[in-house]
C-alpha angles and dihedrals in degrees: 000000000000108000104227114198102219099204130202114245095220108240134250095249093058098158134151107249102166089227108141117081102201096033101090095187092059092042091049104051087041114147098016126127117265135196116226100184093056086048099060095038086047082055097050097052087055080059092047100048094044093051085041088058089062084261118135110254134194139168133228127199138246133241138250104262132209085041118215101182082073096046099052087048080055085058102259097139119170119077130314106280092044092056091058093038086046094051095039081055101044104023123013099172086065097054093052078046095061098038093061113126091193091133086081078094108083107175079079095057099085141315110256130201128204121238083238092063096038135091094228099041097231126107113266125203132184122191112223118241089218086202101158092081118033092218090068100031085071084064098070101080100045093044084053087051088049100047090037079057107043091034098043105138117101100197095065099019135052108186110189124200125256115292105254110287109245133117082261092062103034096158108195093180125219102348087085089044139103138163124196130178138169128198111271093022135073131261113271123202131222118207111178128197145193118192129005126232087214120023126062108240125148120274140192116284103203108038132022131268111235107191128062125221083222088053097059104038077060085053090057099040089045089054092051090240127189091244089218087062097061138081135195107203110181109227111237122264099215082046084055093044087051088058108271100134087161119045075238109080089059105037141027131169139180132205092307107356132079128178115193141185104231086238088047085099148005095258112006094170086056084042101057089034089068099036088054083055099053097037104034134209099333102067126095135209128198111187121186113205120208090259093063090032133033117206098228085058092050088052095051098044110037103215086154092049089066121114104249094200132185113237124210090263090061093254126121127238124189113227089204121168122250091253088072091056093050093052109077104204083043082051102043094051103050086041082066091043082065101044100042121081095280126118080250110113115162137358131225131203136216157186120247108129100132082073096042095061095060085047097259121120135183095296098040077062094057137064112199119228121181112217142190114203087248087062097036087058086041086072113086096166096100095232097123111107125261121148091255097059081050097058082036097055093030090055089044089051085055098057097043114039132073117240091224132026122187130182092257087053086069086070098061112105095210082062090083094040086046084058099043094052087045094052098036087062085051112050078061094048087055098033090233094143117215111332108141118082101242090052089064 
């Protein structure tokens, strides 16, 4: 199996809602003007510099935003200008609501299990319901069209609907998700929750928890799972007060290494002791206590929301953003992640701030699939990185976007025109066929 990182192109209508309680950065920079244009191609150079690293690299598509669809199931009926001008009028707040391009995260899309993990040897995805904030539950359908599309054949990929969209099932994706394997033993999977439907644990007290406990034992039966393979680590409340909404802004591992925040999870020594006795010697384990690293500063600088990604010599290498350099306890401690007895041999930093702002890293951008070369031939759609798709989709970026976007630009009718011309075009340049509603 290759591991290919799907990111997220980020959308035309980037712009900073304020729409996440929990997510600090996102709440923060609430109301500013964003750029979309440097987003995506901000987006696009973290593509470049991962495949350039000999590390598989995809791209997923945006979604049509604002989105219509939504607003005509809120009751704005007349054409299409008239809906935007009609809900800018009546209920701004929705409006911001359905513009959101908030898909451009990825690791939110689904949660996603090799052929090598699962019963019936073939990839599973599941896209997530995202149905804790409405912004990101509207996401569901078209995300099920795209990776029907790209993963369409049945004889290497299963894609399951969205888990039913209650508070029961609240499915986050991959951002409460980690697979780790060693050679000589099999995968293990990490789903992580924060809150159960049914049984009273404590929660957080300041900001919600997003993932249920019932969400992700679905995922896993979904997945056909050896249940011995799978763990259900509960995310820790203070971690989630302090602003982790995802496991992963706290935690991230790779194959046989996981670096963790102490407050990534309830009980994170029982934790690695199980996880040493499933995978064996050869796992390692970083863990950064609150003295070395507040969590505050984790939460502003993302160190945990970085891509640890295996490179053709069989080393590791962290893809972490720039914040996390400029920020000396986030620097520090990935500095010792390097120099202690870990895979992990260099960092890189980034910019991706238009991201950041908004609360989404390097590996908020990225959805991990795991590939053999038979699936990866079994993928027609042409999403998989080469420097042409780049000067392709990076053209295509500086014809479409607009260089500013400020709240009050939300209210422009030729925005979403703007956005259907921009996505019909790309749906040609990736071979995706029709999978956004207005194209049927």
């Amino acid at each position: 199996m290759r591991e290919y990182n799907f990111d997220g192109l980020v959308g035309p209508t980037h712009n900073y809602g304020g729409l996440s309680p929990g997510n600090l950065a996102s709440q923060s920079h609430g109301g500013e003007p964003s750029h979309p244009r440097e987003a995506a191609l901000q987006g696009l150079e973290k593509m470049r510099f991962v495949s350039g690293l000999g590390v598989g690299q995809a791209v997923l598509p945006p979604q049509p935003r604002p989105s219509l669809r939504a607003l005509r199931a809120l009751g704005f009926t007349g054409t299409d200008e008239e809906i935007i001008t009609r809900a800018a009028r009546e209920a701004e707040h929705l409006l911001r609501l359905t513009s959101s391009a908030s898909a451009m995260w990825t690791a939110n899309a689904a949660t996603v299990a090799p052929s090598a993990d699962t019963a019936d040897g073939r990839v599973h995805l599941t896209p997530a319901n995202l149905s804790q904030m409405y912004h990101r539950a509207i996401e569901a359908e078209t995300t099920h069209a795209v990776l029907r599309a790209i993963f369409s054949d049945p004889r290497h990929f299963t894609v399951h609907a969205p888990l039913p969209g209650s508070s029961h099932f609240a499915d986050e994706g991959a951002a409460n998700h980690t697979r780790l394997a060693t050679p000589g033993h099999a995968g293990v999977h990490l789903l992580a929750w924060g809150r159960s439907a049914w049984q009273d644990v404590p929660g957080p007290k300041r900001f919600p928890a997003r993932q249920t406990l019932e969400a992700s034992q679905a995922l896993a039966r979904l997945h056909k799972l050896d249940t011995k393979q799978v763990l259900f680590p509960q995310q820790h409340p203070d971690g989630i007060d302090a602003g982790a909404f995802h496991t992963d802004v706290l935690a991230v591992g790779n194959e046989r290494f996981l670096m963790l925040h102490e407050l990534a999870f309830v009980d994170p020594a029982g934790l690695l002791q199980v996880l040493r006795e499933k995978l064996g010697p050869d796992f390692r384990a970083v863990v950064a206590t609150s003295a070395e690293l507040p969590p505050r500063d984790a939460v502003k600088s993302y160190p945990f929301n970085s891509q640890v990604l295996t490179l053709p010599d069989g080393t590791m290498a962290i893809v972490a953003p720039v914040e996390a350099q400029e920020t000396p306890t986030a620097r520090r401690f990935l500095e010792r992640v390097v120099a202690e007895d870990t895979p992990v041999k260099a960092v890189h930093y980034l910019d991706v701030r238009q991201s950041m702002n908004n609360g989404g890293g390097p590996a908020c951008l990225r959805q991990r699939v795991w590939l053999t070369d038979a699936e990866r031939k079994a993928i027609t759609a042409d999403v998989f990185y080469t420097p042409a798709l780049h000067d392709s989709l990076a053209a295509w970026v500086r014809r479409h976007y607009r260089e500013v976007l400020r709240p009050k630009d939300l209210q422009d009718p030729q925005l979403v025109r703007e956005t259907m011309t921009a996505l019909d075009e790309l749906t040609r340049i990736l071979r995706l066929g029709n999978v956004y509603d207005f194209q049927q």
